[in-house]
C-alpha positions as CSV (number, residue, x, y, z in Angstrom):
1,X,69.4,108.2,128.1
2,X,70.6,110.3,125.4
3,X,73.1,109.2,123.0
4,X,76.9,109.9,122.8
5,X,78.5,111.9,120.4
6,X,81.7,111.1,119.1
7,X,83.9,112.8,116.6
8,X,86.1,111.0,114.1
9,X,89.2,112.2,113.4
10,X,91.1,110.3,110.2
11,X,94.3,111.3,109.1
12,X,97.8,110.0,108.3
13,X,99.2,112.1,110.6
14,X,102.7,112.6,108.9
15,X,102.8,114.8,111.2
16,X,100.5,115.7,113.9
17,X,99.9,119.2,113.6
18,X,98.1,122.3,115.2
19,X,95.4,122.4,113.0
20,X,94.4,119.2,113.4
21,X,94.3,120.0,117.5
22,X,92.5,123.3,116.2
23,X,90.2,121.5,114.1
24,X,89.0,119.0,116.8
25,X,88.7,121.5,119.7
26,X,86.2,123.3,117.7
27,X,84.1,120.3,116.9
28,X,84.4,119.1,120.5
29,X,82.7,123.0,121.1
30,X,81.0,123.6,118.6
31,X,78.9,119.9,118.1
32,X,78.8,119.6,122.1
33,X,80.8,116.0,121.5
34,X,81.7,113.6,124.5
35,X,85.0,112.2,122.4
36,X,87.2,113.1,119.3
37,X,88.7,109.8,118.5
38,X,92.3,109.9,116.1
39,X,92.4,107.3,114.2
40,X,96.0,107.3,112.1
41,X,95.1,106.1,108.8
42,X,97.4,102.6,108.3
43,X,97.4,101.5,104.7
44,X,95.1,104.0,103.3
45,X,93.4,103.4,99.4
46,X,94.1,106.7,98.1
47,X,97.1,107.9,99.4
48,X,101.0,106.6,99.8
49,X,102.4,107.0,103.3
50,X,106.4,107.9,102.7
51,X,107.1,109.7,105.8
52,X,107.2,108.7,109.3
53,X,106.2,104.6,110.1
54,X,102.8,103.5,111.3
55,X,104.5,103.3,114.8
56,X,105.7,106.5,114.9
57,X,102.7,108.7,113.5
58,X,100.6,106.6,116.0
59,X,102.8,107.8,118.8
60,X,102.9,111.4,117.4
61,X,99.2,111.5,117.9
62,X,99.3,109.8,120.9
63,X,102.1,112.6,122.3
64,X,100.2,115.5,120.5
65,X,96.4,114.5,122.2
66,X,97.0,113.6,125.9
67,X,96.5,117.0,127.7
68,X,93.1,116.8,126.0
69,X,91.0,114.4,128.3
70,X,88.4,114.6,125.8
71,X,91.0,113.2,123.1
72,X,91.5,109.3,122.3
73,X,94.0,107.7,119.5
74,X,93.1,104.5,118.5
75,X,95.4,101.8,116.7
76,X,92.1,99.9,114.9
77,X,93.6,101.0,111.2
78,X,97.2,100.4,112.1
79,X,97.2,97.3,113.6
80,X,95.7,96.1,109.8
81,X,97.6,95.2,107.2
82,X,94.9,95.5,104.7
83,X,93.7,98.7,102.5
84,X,92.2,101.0,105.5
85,X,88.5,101.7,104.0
86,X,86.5,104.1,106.1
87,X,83.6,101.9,106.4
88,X,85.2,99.1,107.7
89,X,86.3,101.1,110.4
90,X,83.0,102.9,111.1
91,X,81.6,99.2,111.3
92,X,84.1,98.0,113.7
93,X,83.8,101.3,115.7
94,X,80.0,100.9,115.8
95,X,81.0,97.1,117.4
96,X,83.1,98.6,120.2
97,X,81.4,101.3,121.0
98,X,77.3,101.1,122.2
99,X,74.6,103.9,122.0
100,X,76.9,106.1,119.8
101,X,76.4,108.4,117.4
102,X,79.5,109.2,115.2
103,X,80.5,112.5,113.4
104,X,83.5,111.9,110.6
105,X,85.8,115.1,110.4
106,X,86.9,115.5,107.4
107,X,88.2,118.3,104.6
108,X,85.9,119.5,102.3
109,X,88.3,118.2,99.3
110,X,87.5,114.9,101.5
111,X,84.3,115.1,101.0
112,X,84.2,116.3,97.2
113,X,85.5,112.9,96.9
114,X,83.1,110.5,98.4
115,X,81.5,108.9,95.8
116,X,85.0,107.5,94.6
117,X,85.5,106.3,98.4
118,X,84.2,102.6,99.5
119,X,80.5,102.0,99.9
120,X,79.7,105.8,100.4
121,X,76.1,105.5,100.6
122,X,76.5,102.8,103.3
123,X,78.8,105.1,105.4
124,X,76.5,108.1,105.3
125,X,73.9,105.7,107.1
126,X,76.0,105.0,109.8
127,X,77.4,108.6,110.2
128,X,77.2,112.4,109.6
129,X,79.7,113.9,107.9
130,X,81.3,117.3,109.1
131,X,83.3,119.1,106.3
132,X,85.7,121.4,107.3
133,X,86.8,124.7,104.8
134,X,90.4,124.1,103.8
135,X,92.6,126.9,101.9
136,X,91.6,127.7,98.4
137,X,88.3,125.0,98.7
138,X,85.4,126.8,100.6
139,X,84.3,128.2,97.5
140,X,80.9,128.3,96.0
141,X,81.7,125.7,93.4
142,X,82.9,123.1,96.3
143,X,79.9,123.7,97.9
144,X,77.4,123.0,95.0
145,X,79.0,119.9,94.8
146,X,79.0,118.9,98.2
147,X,74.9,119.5,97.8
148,X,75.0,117.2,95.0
149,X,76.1,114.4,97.1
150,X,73.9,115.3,99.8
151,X,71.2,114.9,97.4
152,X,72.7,111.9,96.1
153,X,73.3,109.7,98.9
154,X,70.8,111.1,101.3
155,X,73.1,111.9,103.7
156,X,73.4,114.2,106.4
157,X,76.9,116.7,105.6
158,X,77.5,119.9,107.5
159,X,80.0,122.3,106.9
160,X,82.2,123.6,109.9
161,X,84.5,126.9,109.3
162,X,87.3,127.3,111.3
163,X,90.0,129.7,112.3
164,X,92.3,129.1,108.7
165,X,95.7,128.1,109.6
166,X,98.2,127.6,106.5
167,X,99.6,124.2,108.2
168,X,100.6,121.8,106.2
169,X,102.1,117.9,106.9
170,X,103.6,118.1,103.6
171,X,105.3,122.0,104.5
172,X,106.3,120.5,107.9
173,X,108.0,117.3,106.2
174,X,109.8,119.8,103.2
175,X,110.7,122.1,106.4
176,X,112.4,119.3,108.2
177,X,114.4,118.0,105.1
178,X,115.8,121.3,104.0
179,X,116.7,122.1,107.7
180,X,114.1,124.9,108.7
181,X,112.0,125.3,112.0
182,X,109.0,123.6,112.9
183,X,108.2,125.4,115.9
184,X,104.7,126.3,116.5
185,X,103.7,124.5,113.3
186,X,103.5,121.1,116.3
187,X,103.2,120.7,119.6
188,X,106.7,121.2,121.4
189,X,106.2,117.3,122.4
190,X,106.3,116.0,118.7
191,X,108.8,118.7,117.3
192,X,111.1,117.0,120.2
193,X,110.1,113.3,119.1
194,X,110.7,114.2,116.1
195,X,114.2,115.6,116.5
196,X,115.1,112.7,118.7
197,X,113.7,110.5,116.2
198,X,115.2,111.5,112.8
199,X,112.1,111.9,111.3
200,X,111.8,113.3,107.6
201,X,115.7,114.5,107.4
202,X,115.7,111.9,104.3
């Protein structure tokens, strides 16, 4: 019995937006997967979360994924309190989840990064990496170094191009606090929980 494929979504998710949804219906497609799993980062090494709570970026995904059946959100980073490392969740994933083989969608400034990120070597034997162009990154230069690393680590990376869409969470959080639309930037289901919410006004 062949083995599942699952995609890997990581994010903070602050908030949800179309291009993520883009993003993830295309490697769903494109790499013939069974799942996309969102997993909303919780106390992540590199990056300070000052928007929305835990709670609430959790339940923005949640709202944003479910008329996707082939969409999951899982709580595994939030629910710890500790520093969110990728391969800690890859193990645990790898625990809950039998016969898998698991695809981590990332950007390619993501990737550009991975030898600063926890045990990289040990990640790419668990999983493939799939590196997706972001605005002003898919250059040549980007992509010589994401070779390097390939080389480096052994690894397997692939490189997905997808329909460019100048979304931003940071342009949708700046939008929100200087009292400008967010329509069609979300789904209509998190701009609502978002208005109801208060999210980002301060």
């Amino acid at each position: 019995m062949a083995k599942k494929r699952f995609g890997i979504m990581g994010g903070t998710f602050d908030p949800i937006h179309l291009g993520h949804l883009v993003i993830a219906n295309e490697v769903l497609n494109i790499y013939n997967m069974d799942k996309i799993i969102f997993i909303p980062a919780g106390n992540p090494p590199f990056k300070n979360i000052t928007g929305a709570s835990s709670f609430d970026r959790y339940l923005m995904t949640i709202i944003a994924t479910m008329a996707n059946n082939n969409f999951e959100v899982s709580d595994i980073e939030i629910k710890n309190k500790e520093k969110s490392y990728t391969i800690n969740t890859v193990k645990e994933l790898i625990k809950i989840y039998d016969d898998t083989e698991f695809y981590f969608i990332t950007g390619m400034d993501a990737i550009i990064d991975l030898p600063k990120w926890q045990e990289p070597q040990e990640l790419l034997k668990h999983l493939k990496f799939i590196a997706v162009n972001r605005p002003g990154v898919c250059d040549q230069d980007a992509l010589n170094k994401i070779e390097e690393i390939r080389e480096i680590f052994d690894g397997k990376i692939e490189i997905l191009k997808v329909p460019m869409l100048q979304i931003s969470s940071t342009d949708i959080r700046d939008r929100i606090k200087n009292n400008k639309s967010i329509k069609y930037l979300v789904s209509e289901s998190v701009e609502q929980y978002i208005i109801k919410n208060n999210l980002y006004t301060v």
